[in-house]
C-alpha positions as CSV (number, residue, x, y, z in Angstrom):
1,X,12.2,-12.5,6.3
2,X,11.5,-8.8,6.3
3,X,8.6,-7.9,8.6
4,X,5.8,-5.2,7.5
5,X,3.7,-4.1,10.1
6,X,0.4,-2.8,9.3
7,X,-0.8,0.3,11.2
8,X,-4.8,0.0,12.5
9,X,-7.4,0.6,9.8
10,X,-10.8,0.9,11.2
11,X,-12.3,-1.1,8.1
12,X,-9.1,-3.1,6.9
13,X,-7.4,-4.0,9.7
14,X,-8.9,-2.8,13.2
15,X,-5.9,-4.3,15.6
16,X,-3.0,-3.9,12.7
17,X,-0.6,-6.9,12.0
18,X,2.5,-7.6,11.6
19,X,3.0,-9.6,8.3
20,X,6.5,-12.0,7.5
21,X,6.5,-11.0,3.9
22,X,9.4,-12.7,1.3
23,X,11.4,-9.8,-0.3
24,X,10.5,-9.1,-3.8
25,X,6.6,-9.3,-3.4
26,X,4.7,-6.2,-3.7
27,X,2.8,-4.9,-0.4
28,X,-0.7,-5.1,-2.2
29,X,0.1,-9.3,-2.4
30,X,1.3,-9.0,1.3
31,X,-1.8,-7.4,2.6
32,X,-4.0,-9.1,0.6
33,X,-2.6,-12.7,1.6
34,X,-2.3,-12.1,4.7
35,X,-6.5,-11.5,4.7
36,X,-6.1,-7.9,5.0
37,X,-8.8,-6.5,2.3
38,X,-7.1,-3.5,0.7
39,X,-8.5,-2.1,-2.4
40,X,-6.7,-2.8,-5.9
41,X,-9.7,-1.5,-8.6
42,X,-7.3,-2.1,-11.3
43,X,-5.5,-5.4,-10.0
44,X,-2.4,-4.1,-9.2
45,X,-1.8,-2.8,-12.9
46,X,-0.7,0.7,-11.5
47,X,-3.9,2.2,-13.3
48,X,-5.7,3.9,-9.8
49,X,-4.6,5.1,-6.5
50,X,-7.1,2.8,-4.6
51,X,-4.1,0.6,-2.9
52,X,-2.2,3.9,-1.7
53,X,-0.2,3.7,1.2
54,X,1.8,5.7,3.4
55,X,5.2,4.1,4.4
56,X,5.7,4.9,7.8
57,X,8.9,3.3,8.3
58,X,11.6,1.9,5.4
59,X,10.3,3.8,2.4
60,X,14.3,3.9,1.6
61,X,14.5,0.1,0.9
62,X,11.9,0.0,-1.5
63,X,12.1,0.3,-5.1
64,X,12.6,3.0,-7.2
65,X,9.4,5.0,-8.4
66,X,8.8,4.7,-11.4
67,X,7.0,7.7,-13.5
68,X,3.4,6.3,-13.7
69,X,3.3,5.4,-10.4
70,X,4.7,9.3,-9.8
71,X,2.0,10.7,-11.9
72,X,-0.6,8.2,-10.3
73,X,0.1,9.3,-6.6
74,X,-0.8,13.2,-7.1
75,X,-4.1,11.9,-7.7
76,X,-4.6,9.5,-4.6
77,X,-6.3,10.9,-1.5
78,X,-4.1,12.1,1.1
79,X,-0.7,12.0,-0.6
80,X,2.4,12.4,1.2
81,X,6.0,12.4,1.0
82,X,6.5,9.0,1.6
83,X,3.2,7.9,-0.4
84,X,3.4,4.9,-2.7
85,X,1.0,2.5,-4.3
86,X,1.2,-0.5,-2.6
87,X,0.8,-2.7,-5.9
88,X,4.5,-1.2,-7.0
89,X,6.4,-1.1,-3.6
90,X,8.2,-3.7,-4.0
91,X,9.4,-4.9,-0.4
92,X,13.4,-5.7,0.2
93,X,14.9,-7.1,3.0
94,X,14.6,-4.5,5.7
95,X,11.1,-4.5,8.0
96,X,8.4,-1.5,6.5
97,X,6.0,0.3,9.1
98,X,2.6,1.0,6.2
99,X,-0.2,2.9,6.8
100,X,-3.8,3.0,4.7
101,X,-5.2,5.8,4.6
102,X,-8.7,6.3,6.1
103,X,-10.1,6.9,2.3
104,X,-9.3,5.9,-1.2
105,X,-10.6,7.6,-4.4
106,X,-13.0,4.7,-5.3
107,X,-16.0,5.2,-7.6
108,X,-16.9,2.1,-8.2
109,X,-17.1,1.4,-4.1
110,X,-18.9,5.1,-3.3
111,X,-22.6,5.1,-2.3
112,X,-24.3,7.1,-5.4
């Protein structure tokens, strides 16, 4: 099984992990059964940026974009090249290196 290894988080995931994940699941469902707490406001319906990621390493093995998730990202904090959502990365059967950013656009979690 493909391995996706987690970069440190200082809230997520202090120490980083490395996750066996079975191709086809998304890495929202990795992190998040593997008891790492990333942020999905719209539960994983590709409606918010909040479970952006940066794919380090393998963003080539992923799936294919698709235009909401396109239009989605220029919105998410931080963006970069190799930005997606996690909830539509879709892992395959090569290892992924992901990164979470340090913020999220979040209302609902902000201090007002």
């Amino acid at each position: 099984m493909p391995i996706v290894k987690v970069l440190p988080h200082a809230e997520y995931c202090p120490q980083g992990r490395s996750l066996e994940v079975a191709p086809g699941t998304s890495v929202c469902e990795a992190l998040l059964e593997n008891g790492i707490p990333i942020e999905h406001a719209c539960d994983m319906s590709c409606a918010c940026t909040t479970c952006h990621v940066v794919v380090r390493e393998g963003f080539a093995s992923l799936n294919a974009m698709d235009e909401a998730e396109e239009d989605l990202l220029d919105r998410a904090w931080g963006l970069e090249p190799d930005s997606r959502l996690s909830c539509q990365a879709i892992v395959a059967q090569k290892d992924l290196t992901v990164e979470i950013p340090k913020y999220s656009i979040n209302h609902a979690k902000e201090n007002h």
